[in-house]
N, C-alpha and C positions, 0 to 999 in steps of 0.2 A: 398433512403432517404439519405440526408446529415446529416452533423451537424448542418450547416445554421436551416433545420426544425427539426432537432432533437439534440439539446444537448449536450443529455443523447446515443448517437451513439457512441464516441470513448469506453464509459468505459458497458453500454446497457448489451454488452455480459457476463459478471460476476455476473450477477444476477443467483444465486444458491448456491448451497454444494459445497465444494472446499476439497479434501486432499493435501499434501504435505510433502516434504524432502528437509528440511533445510542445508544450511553452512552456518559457514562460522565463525565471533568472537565469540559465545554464544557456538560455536563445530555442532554435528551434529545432527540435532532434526528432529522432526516432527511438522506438523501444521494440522490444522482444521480451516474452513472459512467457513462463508455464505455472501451474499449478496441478500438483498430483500430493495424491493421501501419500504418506508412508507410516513408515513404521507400524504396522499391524492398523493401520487406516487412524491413528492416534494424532497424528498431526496432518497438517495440510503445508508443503512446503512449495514457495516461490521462488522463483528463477528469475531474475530480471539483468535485459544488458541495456542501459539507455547509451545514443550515443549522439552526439551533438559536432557535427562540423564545426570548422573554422567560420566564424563570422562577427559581425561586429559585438554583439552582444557577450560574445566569447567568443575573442580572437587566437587561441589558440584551439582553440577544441578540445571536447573530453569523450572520452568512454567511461563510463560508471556503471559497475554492476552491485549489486546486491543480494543479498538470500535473505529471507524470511521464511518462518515457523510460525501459522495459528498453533495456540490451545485452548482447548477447553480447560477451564479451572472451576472442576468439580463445587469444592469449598466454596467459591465464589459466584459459581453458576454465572460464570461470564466467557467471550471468547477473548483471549490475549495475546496478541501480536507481537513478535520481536521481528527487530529488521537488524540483521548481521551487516555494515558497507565497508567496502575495501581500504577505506581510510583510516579504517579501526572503530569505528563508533557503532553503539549498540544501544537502537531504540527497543523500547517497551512501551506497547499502548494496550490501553480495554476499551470495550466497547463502552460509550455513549450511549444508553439505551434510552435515554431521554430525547435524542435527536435522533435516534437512527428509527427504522421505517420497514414495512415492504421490500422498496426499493431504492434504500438508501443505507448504509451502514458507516457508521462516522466511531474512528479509533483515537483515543486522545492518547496524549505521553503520560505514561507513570513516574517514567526517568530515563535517564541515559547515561550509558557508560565510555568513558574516556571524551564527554562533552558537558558543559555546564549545565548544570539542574536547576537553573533560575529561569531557561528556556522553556518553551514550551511547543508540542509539533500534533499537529490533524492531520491525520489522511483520510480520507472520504472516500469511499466506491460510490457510485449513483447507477443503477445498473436502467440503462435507458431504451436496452430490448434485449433481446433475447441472446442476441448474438452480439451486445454491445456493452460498455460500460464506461466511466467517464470517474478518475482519477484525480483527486485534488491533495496539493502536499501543502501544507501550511505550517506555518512556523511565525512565533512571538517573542519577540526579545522582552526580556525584563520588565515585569512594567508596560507592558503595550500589548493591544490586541491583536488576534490570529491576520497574517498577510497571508497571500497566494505565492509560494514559489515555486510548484510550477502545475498543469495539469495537463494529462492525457488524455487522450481518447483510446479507447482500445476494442478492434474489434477481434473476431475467434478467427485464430488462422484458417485456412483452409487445409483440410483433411489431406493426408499424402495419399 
């Protein structure tokens, strides 16, 4: 099967439980993820809770969740990412089909809502087995190229 008849094939395989082990600005945390289809299998939505102890790097510590939504855009024949965060801010990214791969998929920002549009944010999946994949968030202030801020590893929870 391609993408041509399927999609939902670059990103298809992260449909499940996901754990993880964060770096990177936030210090060193852990994560929690799902991904399951809804709405009549039309979207693919995400569930994430990262959370980061007290430590120097962040001495107070945080919990951060977020939700995301793939779509498909037909007209576009692209997949489109929005990431809903608790803070109010709402990214929107498409795929990179210039960089992205097999096993690699790279989602750049279209724009964001209730944050500055002179930014810029990558997230990367790199899927590095079967039961594995590796997380990169990046973000570019004005004027400056892509930095790492932060990346996971994540592998599939185990089955209950």
């Amino acid at each position: 099967m391609t993408a041509d008849s399927d999609p939902w094939l670059p990103i298809r395989r992260l449909t499940g439980s996901w754990v993880g082990q964060s770096d990177g600005e936030p210090g060193r945390g852990t994560a929690s993820r799902t991904y399951a289809f809804v709405l009549n299998d039309g979207y693919l939505h995400e569930r994430n809770v990262s959370t980061y102890p007290p430590q120097e790097a962040n001495q107070a510590g945080e919990v951060h969740e977020h939700w995301s939504f793939f779509s498909y855009d037909r007209r576009r024949k692209t997949l489109v990412f929005r990431q809903f965060h608790q803070e109010g801010f709402i990214n929107q990214y498409k795929v990179n089909a210039e960089v992205s791969g097999p096993d690699r998929v790279v989602f750049e920002s279209e724009g964001f809502e209730n944050f500055d549009n002179s930014w810029r944010a990558r997230e990367t999946y790199l899927f590095t087995a079967d039961n594995e994949f590796e997380e990169t968030f990046e973000l570019a202030r004005p004027g400056m190229e892509f930095s790492v801020y932060s990346r996971t590893i994540f592998t599939r929870a185990p089955s209950e």
